[in-house]
C-alpha positions as CSV (number, residue, x, y, z in Angstrom):
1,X,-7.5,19.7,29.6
2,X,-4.6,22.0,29.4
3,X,-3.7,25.2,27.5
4,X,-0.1,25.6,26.5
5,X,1.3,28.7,24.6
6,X,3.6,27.5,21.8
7,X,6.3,30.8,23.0
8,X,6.6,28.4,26.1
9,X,7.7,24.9,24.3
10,X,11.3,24.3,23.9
11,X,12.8,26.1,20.9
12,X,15.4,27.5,18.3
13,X,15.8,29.7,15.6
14,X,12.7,28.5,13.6
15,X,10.7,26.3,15.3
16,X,9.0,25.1,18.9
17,X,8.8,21.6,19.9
18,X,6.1,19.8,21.9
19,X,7.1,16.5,22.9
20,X,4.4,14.7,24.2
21,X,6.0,12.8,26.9
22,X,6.7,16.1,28.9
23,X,2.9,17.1,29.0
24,X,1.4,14.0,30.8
25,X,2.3,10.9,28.7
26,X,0.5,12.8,25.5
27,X,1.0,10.1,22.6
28,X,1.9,12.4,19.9
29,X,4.8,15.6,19.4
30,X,5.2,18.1,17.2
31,X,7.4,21.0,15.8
32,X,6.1,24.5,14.9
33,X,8.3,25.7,12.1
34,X,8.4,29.1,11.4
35,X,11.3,28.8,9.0
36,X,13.1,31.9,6.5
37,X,13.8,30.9,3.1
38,X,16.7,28.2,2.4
39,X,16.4,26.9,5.9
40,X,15.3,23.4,7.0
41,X,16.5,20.0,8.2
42,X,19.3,17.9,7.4
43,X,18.2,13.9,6.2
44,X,17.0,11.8,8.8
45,X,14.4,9.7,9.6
46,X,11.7,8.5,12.3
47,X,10.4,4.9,12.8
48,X,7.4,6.0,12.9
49,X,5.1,8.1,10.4
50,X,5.7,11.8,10.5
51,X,2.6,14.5,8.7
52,X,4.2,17.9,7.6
53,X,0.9,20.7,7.6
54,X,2.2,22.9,5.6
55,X,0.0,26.4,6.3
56,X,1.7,28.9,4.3
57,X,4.6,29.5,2.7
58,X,6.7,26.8,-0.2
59,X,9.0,24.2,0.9
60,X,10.9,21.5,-1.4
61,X,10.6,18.1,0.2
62,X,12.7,15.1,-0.4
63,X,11.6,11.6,0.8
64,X,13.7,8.6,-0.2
65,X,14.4,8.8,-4.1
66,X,11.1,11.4,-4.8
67,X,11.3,15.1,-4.5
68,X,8.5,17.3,-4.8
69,X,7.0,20.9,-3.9
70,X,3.8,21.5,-1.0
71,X,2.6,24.6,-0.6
72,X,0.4,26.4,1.9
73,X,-2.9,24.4,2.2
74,X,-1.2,21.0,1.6
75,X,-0.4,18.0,4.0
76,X,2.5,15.8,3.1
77,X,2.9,12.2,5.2
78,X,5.9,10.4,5.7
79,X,6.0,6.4,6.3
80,X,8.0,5.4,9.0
81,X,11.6,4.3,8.0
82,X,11.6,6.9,5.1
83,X,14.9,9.2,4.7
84,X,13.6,12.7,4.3
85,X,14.4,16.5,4.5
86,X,12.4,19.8,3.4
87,X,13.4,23.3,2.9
88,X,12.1,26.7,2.5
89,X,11.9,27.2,-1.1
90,X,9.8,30.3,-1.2
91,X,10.7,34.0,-1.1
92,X,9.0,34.2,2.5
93,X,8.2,32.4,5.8
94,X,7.7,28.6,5.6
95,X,5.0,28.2,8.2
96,X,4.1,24.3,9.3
97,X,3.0,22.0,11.9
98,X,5.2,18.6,11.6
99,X,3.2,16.0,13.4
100,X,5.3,13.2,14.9
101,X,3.6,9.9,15.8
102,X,5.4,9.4,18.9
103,X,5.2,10.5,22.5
104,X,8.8,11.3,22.0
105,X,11.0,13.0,19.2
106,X,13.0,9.6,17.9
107,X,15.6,10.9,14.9
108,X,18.4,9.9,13.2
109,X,20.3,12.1,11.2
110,X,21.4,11.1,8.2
111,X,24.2,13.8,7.1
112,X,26.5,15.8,9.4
């Protein structure tokens, strides 16, 4: 067993990233996004599924041709190979988990 505090993961801005590779061959990752309104990622996609946990906050999510809104309490999954984006739609802090199927973060950006 091991206890890691999220303020110790790599980071940026709006977010801390757990990649499972660094904390003995774990087979998942994920980002904890703490985002302010209009922020988020630019397209890209994973080849493997990605789940978005969306705890409070709105965000507007694209994936491939469908665009729709989650909200706090709401779990959006993404299949592997699917082009996608979100961003903070809401007047105040997007707060999420976004669970990455992969021991290691595997992206490719889409837009510049």
């Amino acid at each position: 067993m091991r206890i890691i505090d999220v303020a110790d993961l790599a980071h940026g801005e709006a977010s801390y990233e757990f990649e499972g590779h660094h904390y003995g061959d774990t087979g998942v990752s994920f980002i904890v996004v703490d985002a302010p309104p209009g922020s988020g990622p630019k397209l890209h996609r994973h080849p493997y599924e990605e789940v978005f946990v969306v705890q409070e906050g709105n965000a507007t999510f694209t994936a491939g041709d469908d665009v729709f809104e989650a909200s706090g309490g709401q779990v959006v999954v993404v299949p592997a190979g699917v082009p996608h984006r979100f961003v903070n739609s809401g007047d105040g802090p997007l707060r999420q988990v976004d669970i990455h199927a992969s021991k290691r973060f595997i992206t490719e950006w889409l837009e510049d």
